[in-house]
C-alpha positions as CSV (number, residue, x, y, z in Angstrom):
1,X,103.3,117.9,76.8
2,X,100.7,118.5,74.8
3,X,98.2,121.8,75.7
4,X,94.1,120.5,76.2
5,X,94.2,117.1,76.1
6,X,94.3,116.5,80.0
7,X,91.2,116.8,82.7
8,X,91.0,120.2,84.6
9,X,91.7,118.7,87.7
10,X,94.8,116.4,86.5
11,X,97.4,117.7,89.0
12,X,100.3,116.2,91.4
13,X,98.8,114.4,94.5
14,X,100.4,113.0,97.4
15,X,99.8,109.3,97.5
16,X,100.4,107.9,100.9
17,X,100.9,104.3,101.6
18,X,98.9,103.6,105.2
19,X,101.1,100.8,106.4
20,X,104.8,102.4,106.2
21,X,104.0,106.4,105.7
22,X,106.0,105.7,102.1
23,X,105.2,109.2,99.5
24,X,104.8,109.5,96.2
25,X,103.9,112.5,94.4
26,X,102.1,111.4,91.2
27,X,100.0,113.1,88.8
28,X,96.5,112.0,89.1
29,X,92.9,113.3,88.6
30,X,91.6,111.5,91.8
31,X,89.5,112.7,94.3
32,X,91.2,113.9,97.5
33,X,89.7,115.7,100.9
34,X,92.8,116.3,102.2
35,X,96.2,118.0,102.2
36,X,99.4,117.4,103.4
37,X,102.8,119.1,103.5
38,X,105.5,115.9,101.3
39,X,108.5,116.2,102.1
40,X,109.9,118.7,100.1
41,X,108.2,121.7,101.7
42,X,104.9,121.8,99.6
43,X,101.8,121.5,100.1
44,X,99.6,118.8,98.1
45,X,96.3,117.0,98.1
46,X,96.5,114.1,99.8
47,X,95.7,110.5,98.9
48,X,96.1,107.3,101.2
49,X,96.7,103.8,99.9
50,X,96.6,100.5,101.5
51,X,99.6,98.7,99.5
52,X,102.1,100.5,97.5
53,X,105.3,99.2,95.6
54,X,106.9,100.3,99.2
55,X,105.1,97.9,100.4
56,X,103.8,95.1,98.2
57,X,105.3,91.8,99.0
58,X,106.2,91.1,94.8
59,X,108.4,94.5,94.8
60,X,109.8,94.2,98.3
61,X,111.2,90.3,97.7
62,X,109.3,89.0,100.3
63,X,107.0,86.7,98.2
64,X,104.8,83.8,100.1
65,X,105.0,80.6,97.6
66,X,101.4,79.2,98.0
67,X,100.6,75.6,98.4
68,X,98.8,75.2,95.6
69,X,99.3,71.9,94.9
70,X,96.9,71.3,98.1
71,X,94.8,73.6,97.1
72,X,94.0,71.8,93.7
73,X,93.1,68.1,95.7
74,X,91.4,69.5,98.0
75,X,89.1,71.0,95.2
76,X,89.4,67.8,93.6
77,X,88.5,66.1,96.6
78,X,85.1,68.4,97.3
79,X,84.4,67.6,93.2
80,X,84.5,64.2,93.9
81,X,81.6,64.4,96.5
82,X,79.6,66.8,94.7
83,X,79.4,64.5,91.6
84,X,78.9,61.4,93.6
85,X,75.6,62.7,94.7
């Protein structure tokens, strides 16, 4: 890697995903308040997340197919009333 062309603080961080515990030990420059032992023994700073790839329903397989279709007359429909007036 090449020497000075990182941030100061750009260091490995413990990303933890909120809804399953999931870890991920990343480099990042983001802010963190906290530490927490990963699971290889260390100690890092600590990051939570809401979604992760753990977690998100596009890596997991467990898409929802929306209705959009219904979606796009309903919008229709409202246009139709908006214009009429």
């Amino acid at each position: 890697m090449k020497k000075e062309i990182h941030p100061d603080n750009y260091r490995p961080v413990l990303f933890v995903d909120s809804s399953n515990g999931a870890e991920f030990i990343i480099p990042s420059t983001v802010a963190t308040k906290e530490t927490k032992k990963a699971k290889d023994g260390k100690e890092y700073p600590m990051f939570n997340v809401e979604i992760s790839s753990a977690t998100h329903p596009f890596y997991t397989g467990q898409e929802k197919s929306l209705d959009t279709a219904g979606r796009v007359e309903r919008f229709k429909q409202k246009q139709a009333k908006a214009s009429k007036k």
